[in-house]
C-alpha positions as CSV (number, residue, x, y, z in Angstrom):
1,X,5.2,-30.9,2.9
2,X,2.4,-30.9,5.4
3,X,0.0,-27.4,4.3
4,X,-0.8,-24.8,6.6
5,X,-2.8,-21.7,6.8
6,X,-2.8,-20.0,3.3
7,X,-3.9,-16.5,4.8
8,X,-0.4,-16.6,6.3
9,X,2.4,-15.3,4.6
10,X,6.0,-16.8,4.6
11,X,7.3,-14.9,7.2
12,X,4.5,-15.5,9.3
13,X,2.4,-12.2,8.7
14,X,-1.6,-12.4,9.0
15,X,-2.4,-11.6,5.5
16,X,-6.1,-11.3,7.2
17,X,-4.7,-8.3,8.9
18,X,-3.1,-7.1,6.3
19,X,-4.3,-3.4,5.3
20,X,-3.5,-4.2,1.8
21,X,-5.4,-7.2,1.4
22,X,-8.4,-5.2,2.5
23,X,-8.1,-2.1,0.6
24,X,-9.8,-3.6,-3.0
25,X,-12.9,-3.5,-0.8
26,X,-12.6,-0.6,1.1
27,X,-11.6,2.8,-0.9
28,X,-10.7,5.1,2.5
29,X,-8.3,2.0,3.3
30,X,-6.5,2.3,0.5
31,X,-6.9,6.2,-0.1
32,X,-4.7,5.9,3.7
33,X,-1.9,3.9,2.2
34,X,-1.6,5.7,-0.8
35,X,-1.2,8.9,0.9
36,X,1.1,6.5,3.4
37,X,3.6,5.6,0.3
38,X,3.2,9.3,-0.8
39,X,4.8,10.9,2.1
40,X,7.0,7.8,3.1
41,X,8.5,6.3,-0.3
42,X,7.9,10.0,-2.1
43,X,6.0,8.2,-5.0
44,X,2.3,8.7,-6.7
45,X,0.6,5.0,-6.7
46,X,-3.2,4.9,-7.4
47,X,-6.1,3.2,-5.2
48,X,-6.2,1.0,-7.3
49,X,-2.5,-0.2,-7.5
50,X,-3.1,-1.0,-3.6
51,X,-3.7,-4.5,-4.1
52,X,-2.3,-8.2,-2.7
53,X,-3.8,-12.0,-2.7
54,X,-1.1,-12.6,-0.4
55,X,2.2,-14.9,-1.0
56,X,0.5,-18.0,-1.8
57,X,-1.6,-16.0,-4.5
58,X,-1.2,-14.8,-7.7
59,X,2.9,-12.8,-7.6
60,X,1.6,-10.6,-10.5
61,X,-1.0,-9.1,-7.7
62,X,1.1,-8.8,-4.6
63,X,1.6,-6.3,-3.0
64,X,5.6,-7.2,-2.4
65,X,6.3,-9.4,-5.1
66,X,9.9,-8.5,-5.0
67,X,9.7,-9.3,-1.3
68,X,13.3,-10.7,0.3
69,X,11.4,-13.2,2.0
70,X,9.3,-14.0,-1.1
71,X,12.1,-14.9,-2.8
72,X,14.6,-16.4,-0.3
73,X,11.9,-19.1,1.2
74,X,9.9,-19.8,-1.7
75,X,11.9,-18.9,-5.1
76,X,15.3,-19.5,-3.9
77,X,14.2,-22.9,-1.4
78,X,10.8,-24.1,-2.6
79,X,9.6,-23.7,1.3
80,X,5.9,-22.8,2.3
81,X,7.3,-20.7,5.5
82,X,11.1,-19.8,7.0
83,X,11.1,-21.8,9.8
84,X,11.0,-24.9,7.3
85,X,14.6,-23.9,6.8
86,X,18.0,-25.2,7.9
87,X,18.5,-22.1,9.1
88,X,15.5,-20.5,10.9
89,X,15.9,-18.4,12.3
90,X,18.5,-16.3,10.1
91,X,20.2,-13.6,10.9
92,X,18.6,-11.2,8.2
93,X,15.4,-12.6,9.6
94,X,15.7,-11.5,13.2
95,X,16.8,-7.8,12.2
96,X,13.9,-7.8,9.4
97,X,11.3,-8.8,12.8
98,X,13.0,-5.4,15.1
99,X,11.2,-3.3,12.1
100,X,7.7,-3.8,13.9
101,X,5.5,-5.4,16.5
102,X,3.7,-7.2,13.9
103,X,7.3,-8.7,12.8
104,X,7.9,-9.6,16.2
105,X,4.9,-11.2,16.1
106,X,5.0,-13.2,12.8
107,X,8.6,-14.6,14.1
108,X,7.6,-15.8,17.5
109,X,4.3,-17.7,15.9
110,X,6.8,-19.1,13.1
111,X,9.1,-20.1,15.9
112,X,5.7,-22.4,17.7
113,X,4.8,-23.5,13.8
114,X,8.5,-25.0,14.3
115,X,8.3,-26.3,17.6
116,X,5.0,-27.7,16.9
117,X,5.7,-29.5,13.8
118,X,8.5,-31.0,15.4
119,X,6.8,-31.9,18.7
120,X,4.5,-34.0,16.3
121,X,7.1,-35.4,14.3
């Protein structure tokens, strides 16, 4: 399986932009979020629970590790990214990108990953 960027998740989010992945190192990052999961998910997390090393990294310290994604492409499929699937892009997949710009995002650069891996094929 040829490798690819390992700052990129498996639904083709920028861990680099990822708010999470920065917060270790920056306290009023995280103080945001955890006011963020507060007022959104109605539950008390710390600062210091707002950590990720992204999906390639450890599981134990992401910030999702129960993550549908997580666990359909990589757990369930042994695949670095969705659009190595059979079935990229799924239907579950497409609804899941409508939930942001950055999903809409992450799906149309999976969809080039696909198109150039098989242009080079």
């Amino acid at each position: 399986m040829k490798k690819h960027n390992h700052s990129m998740g498996a639904c083709g989010l920028d861990c680099k932009e990822c708010d999470v992945l920065r917060a270790p190192n920056n306290p009023s990052v995280a103080q945001e979020i955890v006011e963020w999961v507060k007022k959104q998910r109605a539950t008390e997390i710390r600062p210091q629970d707002v950590h990720c090393l992204g999906c390639k990294g450890d599981r134990a310290k992401h910030w999702s590790p129960d993550c549908w994604i997580l666990k359909c492409c990589v757990d369930k499929k042994g695949l670095e990214f969705c659009y190595q699937c059979h079935s990229f892009p799924c239907d579950k997949l497409n609804e899941w990108a409508k939930g942001s710009r950055r999903y809409v995002e992450a799906l149309s650069l999976l969809k080039e990953m696909k198109r150039n891996e098989e242009h080079s094929a």
